[in-house]
The first five atom37 places (N, CA, C, CB, O) and aatype in JSON, in Angstrom:
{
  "aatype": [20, 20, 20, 20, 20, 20, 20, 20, 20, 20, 20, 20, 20, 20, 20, 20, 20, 20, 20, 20, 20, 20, 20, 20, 20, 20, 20, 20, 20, 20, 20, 20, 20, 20, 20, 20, 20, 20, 20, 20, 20, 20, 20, 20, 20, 20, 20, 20, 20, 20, 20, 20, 20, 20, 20, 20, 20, 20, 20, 20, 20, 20, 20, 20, 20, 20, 20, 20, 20, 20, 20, 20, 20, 20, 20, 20, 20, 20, 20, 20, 20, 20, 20, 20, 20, 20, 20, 20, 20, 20, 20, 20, 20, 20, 20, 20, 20, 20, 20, 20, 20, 20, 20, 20, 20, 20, 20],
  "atom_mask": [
    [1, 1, 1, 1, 1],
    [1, 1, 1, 1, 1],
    [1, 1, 1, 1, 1],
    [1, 1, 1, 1, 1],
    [1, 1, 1, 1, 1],
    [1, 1, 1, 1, 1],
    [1, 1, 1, 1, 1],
    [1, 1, 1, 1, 1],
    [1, 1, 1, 1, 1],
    [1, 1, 1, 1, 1],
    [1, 1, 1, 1, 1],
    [1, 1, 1, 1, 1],
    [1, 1, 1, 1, 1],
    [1, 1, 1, 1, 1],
    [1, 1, 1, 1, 1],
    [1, 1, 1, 1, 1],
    [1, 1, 1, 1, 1],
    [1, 1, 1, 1, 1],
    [1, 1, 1, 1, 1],
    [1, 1, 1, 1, 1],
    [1, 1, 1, 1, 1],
    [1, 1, 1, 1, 1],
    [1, 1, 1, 1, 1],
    [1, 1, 1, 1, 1],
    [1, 1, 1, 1, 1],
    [1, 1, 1, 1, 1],
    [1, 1, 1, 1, 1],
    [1, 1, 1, 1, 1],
    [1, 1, 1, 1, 1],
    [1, 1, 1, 1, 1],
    [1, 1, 1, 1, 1],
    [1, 1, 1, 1, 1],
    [1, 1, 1, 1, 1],
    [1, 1, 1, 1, 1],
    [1, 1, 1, 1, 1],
    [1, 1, 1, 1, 1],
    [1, 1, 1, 1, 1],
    [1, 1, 1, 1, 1],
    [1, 1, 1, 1, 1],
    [1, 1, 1, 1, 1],
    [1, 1, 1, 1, 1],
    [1, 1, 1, 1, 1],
    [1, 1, 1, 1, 1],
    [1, 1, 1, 1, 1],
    [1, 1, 1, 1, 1],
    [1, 1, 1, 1, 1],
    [1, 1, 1, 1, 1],
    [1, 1, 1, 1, 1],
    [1, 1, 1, 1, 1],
    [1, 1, 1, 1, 1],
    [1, 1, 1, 1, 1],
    [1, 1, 1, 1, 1],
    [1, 1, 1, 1, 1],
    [1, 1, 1, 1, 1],
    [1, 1, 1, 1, 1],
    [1, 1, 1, 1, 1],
    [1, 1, 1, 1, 1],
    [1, 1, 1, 1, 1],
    [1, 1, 1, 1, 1],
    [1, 1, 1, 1, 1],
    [1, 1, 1, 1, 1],
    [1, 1, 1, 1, 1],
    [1, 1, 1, 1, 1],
    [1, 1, 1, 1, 1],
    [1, 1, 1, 1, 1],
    [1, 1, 1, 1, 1],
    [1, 1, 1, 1, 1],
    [1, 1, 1, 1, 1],
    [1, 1, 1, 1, 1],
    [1, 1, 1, 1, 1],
    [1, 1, 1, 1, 1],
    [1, 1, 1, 1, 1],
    [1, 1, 1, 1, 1],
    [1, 1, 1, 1, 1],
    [1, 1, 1, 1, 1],
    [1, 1, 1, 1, 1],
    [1, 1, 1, 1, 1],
    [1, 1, 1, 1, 1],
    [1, 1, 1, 1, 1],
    [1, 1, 1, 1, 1],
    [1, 1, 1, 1, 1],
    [1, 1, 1, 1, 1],
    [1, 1, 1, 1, 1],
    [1, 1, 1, 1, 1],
    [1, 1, 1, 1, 1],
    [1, 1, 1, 1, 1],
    [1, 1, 1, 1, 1],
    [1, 1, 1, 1, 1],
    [1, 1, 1, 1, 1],
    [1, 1, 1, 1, 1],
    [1, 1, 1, 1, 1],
    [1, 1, 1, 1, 1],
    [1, 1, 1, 1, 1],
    [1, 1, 1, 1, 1],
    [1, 1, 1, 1, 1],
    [1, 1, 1, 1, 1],
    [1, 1, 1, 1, 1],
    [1, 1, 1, 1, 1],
    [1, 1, 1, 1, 1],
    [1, 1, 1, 1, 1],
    [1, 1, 1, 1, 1],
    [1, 1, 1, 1, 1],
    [1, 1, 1, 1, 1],
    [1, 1, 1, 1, 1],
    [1, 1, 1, 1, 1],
    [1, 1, 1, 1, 1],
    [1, 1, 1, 1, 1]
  ],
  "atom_positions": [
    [[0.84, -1.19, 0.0], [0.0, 0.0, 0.0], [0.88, 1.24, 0.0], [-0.95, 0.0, 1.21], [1.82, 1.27, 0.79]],
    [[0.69, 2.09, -0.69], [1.68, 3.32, -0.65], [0.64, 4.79, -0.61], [2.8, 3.27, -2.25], [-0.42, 4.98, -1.22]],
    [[0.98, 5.21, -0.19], [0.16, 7.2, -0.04], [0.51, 7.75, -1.16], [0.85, 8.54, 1.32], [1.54, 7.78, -1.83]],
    [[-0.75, 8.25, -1.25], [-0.66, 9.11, -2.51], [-2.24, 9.64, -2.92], [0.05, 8.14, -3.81], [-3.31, 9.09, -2.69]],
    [[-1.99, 10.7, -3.48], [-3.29, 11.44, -3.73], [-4.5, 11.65, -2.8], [-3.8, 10.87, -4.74], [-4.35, 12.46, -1.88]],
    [[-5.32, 11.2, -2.88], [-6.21, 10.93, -1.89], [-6.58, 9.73, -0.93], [-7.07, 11.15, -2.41], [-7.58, 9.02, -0.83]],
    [[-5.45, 9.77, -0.31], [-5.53, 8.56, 0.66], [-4.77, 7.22, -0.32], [-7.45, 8.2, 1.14], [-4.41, 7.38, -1.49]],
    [[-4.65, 6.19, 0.31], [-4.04, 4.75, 0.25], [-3.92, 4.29, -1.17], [-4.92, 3.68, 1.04], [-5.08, 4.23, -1.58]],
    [[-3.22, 3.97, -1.99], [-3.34, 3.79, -2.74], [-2.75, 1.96, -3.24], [-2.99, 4.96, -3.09], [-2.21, 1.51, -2.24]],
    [[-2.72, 1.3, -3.96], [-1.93, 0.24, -4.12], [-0.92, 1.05, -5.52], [-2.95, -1.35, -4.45], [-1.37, 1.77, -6.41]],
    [[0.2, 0.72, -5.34], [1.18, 0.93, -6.23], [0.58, 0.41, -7.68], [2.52, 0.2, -5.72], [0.61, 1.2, -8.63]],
    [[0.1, -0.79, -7.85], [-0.07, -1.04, -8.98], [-1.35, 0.18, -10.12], [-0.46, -2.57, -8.69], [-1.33, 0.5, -11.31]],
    [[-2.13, 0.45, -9.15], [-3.04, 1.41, -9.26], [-2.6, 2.61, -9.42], [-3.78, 1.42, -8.36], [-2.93, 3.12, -10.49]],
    [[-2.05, 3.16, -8.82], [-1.08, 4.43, -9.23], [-0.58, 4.13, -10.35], [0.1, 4.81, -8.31], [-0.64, 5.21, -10.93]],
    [[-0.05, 3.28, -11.19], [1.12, 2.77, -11.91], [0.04, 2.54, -13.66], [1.94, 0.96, -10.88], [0.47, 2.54, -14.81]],
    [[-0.95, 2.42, -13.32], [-1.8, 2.15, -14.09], [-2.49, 3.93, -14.61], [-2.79, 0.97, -13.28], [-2.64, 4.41, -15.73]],
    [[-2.69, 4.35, -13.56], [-3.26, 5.76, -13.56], [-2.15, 6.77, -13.78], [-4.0, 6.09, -12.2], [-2.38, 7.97, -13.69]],
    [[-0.97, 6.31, -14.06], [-0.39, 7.24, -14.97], [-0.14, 7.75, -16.59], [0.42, 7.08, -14.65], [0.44, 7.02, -17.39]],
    [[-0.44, 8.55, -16.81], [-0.08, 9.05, -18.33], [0.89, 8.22, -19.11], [0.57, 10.49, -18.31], [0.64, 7.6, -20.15]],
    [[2.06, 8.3, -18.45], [2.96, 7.54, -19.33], [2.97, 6.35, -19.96], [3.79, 7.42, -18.88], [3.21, 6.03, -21.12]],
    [[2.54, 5.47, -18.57], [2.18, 4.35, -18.51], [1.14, 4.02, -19.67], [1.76, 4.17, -17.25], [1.35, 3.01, -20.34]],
    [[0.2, 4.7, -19.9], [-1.01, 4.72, -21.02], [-0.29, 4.56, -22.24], [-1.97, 6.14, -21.1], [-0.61, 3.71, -23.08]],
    [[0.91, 5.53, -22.42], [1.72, 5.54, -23.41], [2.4, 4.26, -24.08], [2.57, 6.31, -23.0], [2.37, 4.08, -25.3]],
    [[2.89, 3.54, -23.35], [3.59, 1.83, -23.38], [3.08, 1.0, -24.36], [3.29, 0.89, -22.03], [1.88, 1.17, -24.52]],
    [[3.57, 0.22, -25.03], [3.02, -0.78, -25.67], [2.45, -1.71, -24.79], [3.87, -1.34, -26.48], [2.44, -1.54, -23.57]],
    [[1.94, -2.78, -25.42], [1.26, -4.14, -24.5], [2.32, -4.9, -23.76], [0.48, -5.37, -25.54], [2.25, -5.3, -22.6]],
    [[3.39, -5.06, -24.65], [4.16, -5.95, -23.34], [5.35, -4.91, -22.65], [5.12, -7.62, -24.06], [6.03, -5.4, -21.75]],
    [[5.58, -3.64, -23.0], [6.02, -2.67, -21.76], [5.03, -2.76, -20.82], [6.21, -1.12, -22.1], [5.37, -3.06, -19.68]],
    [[3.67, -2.54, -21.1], [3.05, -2.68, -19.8], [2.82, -3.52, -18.91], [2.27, -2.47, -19.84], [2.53, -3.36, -17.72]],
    [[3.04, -4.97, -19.88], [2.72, -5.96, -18.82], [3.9, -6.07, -18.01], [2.3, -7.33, -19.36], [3.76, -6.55, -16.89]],
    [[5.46, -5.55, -18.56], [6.68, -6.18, -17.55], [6.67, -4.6, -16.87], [8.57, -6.91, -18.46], [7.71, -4.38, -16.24]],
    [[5.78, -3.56, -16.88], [6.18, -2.64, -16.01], [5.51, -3.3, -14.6], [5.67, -1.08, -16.48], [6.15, -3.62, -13.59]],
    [[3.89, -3.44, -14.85], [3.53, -4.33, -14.07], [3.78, -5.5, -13.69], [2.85, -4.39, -14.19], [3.45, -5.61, -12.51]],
    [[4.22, -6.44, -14.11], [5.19, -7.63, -13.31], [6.43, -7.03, -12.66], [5.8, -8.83, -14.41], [6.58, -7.48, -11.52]],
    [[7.06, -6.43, -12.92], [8.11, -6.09, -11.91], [7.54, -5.01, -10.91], [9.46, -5.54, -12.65], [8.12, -4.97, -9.82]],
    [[6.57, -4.19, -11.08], [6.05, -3.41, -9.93], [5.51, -4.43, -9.08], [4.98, -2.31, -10.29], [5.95, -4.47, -7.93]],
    [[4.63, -5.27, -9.42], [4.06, -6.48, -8.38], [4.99, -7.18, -7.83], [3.19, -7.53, -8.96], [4.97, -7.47, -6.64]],
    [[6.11, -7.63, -8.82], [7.08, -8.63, -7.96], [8.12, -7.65, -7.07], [8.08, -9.76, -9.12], [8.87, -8.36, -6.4]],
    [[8.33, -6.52, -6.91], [8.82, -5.69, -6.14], [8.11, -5.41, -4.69], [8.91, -4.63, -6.92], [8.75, -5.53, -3.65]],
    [[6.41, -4.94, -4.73], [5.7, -4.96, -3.97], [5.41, -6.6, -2.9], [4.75, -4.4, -4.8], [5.21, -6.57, -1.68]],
    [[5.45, -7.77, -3.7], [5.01, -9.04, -3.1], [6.33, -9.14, -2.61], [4.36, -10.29, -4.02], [6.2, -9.8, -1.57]],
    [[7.47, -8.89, -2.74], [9.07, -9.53, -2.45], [9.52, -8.15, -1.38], [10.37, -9.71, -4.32], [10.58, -8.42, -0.83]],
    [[9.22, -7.42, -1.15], [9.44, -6.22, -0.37], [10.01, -6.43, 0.73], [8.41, -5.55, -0.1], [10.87, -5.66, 1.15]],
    [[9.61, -7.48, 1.35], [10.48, -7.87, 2.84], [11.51, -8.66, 2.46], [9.64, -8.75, 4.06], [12.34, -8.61, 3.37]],
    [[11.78, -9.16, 1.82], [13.24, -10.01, 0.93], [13.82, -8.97, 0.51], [13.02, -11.1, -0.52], [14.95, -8.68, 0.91]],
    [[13.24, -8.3, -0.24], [14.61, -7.06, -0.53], [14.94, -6.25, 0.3], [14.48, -6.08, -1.56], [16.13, -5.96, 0.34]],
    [[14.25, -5.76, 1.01], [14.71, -4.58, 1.92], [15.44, -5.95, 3.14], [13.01, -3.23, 2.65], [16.43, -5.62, 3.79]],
    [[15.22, -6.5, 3.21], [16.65, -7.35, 4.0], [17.85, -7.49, 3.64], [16.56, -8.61, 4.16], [18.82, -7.42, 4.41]],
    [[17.92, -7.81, 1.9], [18.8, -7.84, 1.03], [19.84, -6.54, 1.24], [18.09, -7.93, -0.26], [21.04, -6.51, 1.53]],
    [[18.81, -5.42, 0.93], [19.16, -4.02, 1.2], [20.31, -3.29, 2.17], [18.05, -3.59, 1.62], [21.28, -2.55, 2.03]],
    [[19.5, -4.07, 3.39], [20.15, -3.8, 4.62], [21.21, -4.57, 5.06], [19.33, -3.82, 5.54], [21.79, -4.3, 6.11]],
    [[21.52, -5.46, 4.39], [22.56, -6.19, 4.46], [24.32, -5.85, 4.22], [22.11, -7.02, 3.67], [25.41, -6.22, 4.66]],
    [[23.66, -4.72, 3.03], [24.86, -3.91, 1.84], [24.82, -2.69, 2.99], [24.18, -3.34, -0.33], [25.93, -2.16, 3.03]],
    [[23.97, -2.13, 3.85], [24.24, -0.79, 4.4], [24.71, -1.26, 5.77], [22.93, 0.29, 4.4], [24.44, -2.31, 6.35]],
    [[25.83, 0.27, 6.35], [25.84, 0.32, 7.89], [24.85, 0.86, 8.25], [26.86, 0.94, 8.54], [24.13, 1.46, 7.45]],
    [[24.63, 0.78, 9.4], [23.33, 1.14, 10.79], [23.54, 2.83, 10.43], [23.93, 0.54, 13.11], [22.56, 3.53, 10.67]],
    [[24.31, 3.25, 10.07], [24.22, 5.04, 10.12], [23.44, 5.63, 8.55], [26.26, 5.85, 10.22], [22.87, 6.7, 8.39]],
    [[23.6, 4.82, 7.8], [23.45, 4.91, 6.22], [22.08, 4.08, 6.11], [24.87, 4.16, 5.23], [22.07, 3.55, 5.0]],
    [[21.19, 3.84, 6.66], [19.86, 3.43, 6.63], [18.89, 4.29, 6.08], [19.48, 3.13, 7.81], [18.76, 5.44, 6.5]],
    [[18.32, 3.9, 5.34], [16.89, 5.0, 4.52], [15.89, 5.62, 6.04], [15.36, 3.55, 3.1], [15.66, 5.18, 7.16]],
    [[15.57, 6.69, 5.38], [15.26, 7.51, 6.93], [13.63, 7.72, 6.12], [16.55, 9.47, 7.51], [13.63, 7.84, 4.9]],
    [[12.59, 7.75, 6.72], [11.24, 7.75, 5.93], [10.83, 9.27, 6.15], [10.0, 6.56, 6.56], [11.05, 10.1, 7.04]],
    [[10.17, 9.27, 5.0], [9.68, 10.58, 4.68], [10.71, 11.42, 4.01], [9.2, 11.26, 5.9], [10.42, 12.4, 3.31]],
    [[12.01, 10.99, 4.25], [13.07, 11.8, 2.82], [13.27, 11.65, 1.67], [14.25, 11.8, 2.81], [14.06, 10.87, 1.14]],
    [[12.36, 12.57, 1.04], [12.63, 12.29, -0.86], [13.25, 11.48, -1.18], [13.29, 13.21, -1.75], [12.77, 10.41, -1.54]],
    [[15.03, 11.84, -1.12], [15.6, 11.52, -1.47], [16.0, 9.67, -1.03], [16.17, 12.56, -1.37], [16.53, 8.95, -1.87]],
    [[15.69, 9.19, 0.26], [16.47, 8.12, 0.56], [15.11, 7.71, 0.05], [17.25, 7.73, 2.04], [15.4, 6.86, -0.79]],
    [[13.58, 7.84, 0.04], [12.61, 7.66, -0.41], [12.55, 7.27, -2.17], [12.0, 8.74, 0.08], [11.58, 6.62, -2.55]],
    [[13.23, 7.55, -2.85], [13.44, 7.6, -4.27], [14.47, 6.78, -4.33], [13.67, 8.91, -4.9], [14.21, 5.7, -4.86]],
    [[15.69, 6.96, -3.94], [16.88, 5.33, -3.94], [16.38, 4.37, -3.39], [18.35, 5.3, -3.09], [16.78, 3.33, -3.91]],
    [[15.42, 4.15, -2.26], [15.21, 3.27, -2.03], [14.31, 2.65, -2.7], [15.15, 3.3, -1.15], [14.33, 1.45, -2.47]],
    [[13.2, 3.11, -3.73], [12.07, 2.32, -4.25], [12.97, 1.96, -6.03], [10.24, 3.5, -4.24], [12.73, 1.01, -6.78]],
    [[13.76, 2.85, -6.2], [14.6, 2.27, -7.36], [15.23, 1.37, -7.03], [15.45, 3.02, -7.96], [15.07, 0.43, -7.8]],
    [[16.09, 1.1, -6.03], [16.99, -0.35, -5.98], [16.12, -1.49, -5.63], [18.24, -0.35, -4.81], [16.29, -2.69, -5.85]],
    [[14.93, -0.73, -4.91], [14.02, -1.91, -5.06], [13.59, -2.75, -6.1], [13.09, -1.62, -4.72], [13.11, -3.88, -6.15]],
    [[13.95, -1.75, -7.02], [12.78, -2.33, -8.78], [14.07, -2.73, -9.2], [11.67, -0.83, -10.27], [13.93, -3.44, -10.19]],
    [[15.75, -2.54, -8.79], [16.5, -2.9, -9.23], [16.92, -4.41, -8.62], [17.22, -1.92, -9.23], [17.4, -5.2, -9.42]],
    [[16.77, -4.79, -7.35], [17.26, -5.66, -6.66], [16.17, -6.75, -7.22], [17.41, -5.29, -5.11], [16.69, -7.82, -7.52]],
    [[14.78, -6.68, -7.4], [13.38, -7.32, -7.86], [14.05, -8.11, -9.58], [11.79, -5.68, -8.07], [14.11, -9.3, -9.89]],
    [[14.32, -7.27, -10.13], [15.06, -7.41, -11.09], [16.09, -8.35, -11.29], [15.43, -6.5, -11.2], [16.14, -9.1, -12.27]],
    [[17.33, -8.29, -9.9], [18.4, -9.24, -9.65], [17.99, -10.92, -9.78], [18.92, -8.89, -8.17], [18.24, -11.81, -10.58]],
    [[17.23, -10.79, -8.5], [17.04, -11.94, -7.73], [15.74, -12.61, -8.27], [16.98, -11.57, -6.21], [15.6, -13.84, -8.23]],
    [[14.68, -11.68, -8.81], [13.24, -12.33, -8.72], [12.7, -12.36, -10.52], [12.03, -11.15, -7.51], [11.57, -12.73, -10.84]],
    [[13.38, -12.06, -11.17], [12.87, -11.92, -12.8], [14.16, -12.6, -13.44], [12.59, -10.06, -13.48], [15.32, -12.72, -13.06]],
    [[13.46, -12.99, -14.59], [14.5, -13.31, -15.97], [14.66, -11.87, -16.88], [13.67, -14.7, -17.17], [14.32, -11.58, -18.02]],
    [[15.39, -11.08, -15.76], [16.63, -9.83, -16.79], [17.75, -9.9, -16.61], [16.64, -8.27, -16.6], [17.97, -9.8, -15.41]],
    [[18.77, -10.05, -17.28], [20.13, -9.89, -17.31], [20.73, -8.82, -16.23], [20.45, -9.51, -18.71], [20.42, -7.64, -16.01]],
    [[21.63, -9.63, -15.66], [22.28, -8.22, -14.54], [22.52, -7.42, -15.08], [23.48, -8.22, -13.7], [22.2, -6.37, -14.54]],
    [[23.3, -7.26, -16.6], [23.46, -5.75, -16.69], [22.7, -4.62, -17.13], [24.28, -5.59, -17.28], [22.83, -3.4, -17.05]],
    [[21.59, -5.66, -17.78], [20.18, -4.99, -17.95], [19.64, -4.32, -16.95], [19.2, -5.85, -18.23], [19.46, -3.1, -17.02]],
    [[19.3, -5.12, -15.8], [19.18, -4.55, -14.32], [19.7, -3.43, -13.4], [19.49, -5.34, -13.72], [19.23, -2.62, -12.6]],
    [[20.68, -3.71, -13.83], [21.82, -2.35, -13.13], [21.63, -1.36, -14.07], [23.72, -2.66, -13.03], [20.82, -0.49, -13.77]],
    [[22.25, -1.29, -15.3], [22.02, -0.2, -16.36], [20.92, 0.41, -16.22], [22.0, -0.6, -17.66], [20.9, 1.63, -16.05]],
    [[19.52, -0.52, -16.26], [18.15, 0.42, -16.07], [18.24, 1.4, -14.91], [16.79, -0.51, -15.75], [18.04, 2.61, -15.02]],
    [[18.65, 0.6, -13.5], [18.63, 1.13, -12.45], [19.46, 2.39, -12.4], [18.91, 0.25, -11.61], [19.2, 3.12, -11.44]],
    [[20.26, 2.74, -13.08], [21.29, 3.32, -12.43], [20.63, 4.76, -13.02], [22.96, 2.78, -12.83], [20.43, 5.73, -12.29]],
    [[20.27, 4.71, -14.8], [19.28, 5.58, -15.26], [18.05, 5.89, -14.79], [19.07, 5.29, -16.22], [17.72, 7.08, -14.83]],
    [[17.28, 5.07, -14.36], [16.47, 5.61, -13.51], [16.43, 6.88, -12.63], [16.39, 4.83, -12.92], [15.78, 7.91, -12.82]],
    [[17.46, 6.5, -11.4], [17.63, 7.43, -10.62], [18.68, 8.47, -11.42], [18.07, 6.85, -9.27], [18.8, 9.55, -10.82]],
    [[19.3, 8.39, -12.39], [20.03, 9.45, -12.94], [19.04, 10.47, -13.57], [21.04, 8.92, -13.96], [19.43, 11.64, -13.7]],
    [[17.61, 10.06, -14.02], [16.69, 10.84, -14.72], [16.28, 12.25, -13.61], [15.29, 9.74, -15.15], [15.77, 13.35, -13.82]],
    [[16.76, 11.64, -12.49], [16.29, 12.62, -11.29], [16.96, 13.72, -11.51], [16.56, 12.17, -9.82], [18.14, 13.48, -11.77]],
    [[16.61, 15.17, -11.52], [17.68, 15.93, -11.53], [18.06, 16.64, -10.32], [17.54, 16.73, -12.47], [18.95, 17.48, -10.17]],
    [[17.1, 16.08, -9.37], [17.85, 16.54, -7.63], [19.1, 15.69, -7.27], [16.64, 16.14, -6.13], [19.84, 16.25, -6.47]],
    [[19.46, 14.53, -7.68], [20.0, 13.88, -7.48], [21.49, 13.54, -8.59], [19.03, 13.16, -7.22], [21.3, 13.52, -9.81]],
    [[23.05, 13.27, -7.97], [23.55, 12.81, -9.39], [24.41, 11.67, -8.76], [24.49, 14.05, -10.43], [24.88, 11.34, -7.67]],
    [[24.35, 11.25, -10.01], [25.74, 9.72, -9.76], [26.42, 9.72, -10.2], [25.77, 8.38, -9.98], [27.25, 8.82, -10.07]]
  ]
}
């Protein structure tokens, strides 16, 4: 369940109710949605995964944009690793653009 707009939303629903998303062909949409679902259903596996790679001081802090935005990208990146048939460097490469599209942010 994630916040947004008017109250609770499910990610996949948001994800659907975006513009862009409308934009996609048939099977962009279906693997945007399979990896948003398998990110959402695997969520406690990755964010263990997650925390595994960080020290106790470097932990995502909630409600900050920013650790808020790396953290739901490595999510769709780590979902990617471990839980889909994409190539690691497919995986990483997407990921890394992803969050590079940000322009608050650089890598």
């Amino acid at each position: 369940l994630k916040e947004g707009g008017k109250g609770p939303a499910f990610a996949i629903q948001r994800l659907e109710n975006d513009p862009n998303y409308q934009t996609l062909d048939t099977r962009d949409r279906a693997f945007a949605r399979l990896l948003l679902s398998t990110a959402e259903r695997r969520q406690g596996q990755i964010d263990r995964v997650l925390s595994s790679f960080m020290s106790s001081t470097s932990r995502f802090r909630k409600n900050r944009e920013g650790d808020m935005l790396i953290q739901a990208v490595l999510r769709i990146g780590v979902a990617q690793l471990l839980f889909m048939d994409v190539p690691s460097y497919a995986a990483v490469k997407e990921t890394v653009e992803v969050y590079k599209r940000n322009p608050k942010h650089k890598v």
